[in-house]
MIVOVEX-267852 format. One record per residue: residue in three letters; y, z, x of N, C-alpha, C in turn. Coordinates in steps of 0.05 Angstrom, whole numbers, plus 5000, padded with zeros to 4 digits. Layout:
ALAYZXYZXYZX...
end
This chain:
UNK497750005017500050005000502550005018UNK505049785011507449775020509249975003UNK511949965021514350015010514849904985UNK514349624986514549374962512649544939UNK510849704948509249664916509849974908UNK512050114923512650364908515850304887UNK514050384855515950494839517950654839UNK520250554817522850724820523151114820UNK524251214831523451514830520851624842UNK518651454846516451514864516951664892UNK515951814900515951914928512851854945UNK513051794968511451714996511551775011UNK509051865033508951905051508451625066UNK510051615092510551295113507851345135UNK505951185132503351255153504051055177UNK505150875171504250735192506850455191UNK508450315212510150155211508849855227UNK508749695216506449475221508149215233UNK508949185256510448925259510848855293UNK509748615300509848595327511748605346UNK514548495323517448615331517748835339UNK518348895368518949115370521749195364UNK523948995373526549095368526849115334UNK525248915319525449045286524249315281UNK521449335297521649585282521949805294UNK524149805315525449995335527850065307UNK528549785303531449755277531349935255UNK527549875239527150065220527850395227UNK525650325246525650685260528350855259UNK529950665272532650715274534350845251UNK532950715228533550855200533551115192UNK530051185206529451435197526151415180UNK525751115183523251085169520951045180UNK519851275198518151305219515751505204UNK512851365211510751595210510951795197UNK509951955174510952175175512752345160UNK514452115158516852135140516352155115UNK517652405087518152295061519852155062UNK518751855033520751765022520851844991UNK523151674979522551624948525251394949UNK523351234927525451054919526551034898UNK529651014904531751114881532550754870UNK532950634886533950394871532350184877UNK532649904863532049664865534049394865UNK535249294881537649094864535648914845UNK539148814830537248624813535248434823UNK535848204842534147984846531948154859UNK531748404870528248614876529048584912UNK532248584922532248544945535048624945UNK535948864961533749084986533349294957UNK531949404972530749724963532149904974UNK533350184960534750294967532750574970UNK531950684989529650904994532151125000UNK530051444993531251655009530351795023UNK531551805058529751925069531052125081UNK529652385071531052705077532852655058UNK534552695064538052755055539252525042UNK538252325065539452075074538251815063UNK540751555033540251405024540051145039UNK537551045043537350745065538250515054UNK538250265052537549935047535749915063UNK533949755054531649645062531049435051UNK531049105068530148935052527548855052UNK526548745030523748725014522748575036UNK523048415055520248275078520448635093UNK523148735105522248935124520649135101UNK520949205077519149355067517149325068UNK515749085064512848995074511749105094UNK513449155110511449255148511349555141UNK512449665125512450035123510350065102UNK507350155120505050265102505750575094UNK505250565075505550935055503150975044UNK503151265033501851355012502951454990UNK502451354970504251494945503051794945UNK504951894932504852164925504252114894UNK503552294882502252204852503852474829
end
């Protein structure tokens, strides 16, 4: 399961960041969306691009290809 396939208000745990890029996903990291991390996602724009996640405290953008590379676990 991606970023992409968590629902609005849902919260996740981030297992694993999947991308051969390193400077992208140095970029993600950079965010705060590392291993480990809770999220939950608060928004969606309309056309479903970016995702607006919260991690800790702190509201991200994230667009829907980089959501793809951030494996989670939903919380239920």
């Amino acid at each position: 399961m991606t970023l992409n396939d968590l629902k609005l208000r849902q919260k996740a745990l981030i297992t694993a960041l999947e991308h051969q890029d390193v400077a992208l996903a140095s970029r993600i990291m950079a965010l705060g969306l590392v291993p480990g991390e809770l999220i939950e996602l608060m928004n969606v724009a309309p056309m479903g691009c970016p995702l607006q996640v919260k991690v800790g405290d702190t509201l991200v953008s994230v667009r829907k290809a980089d959501a793809s590379l951030i494996s989670i676990t939903a919380n239920s």
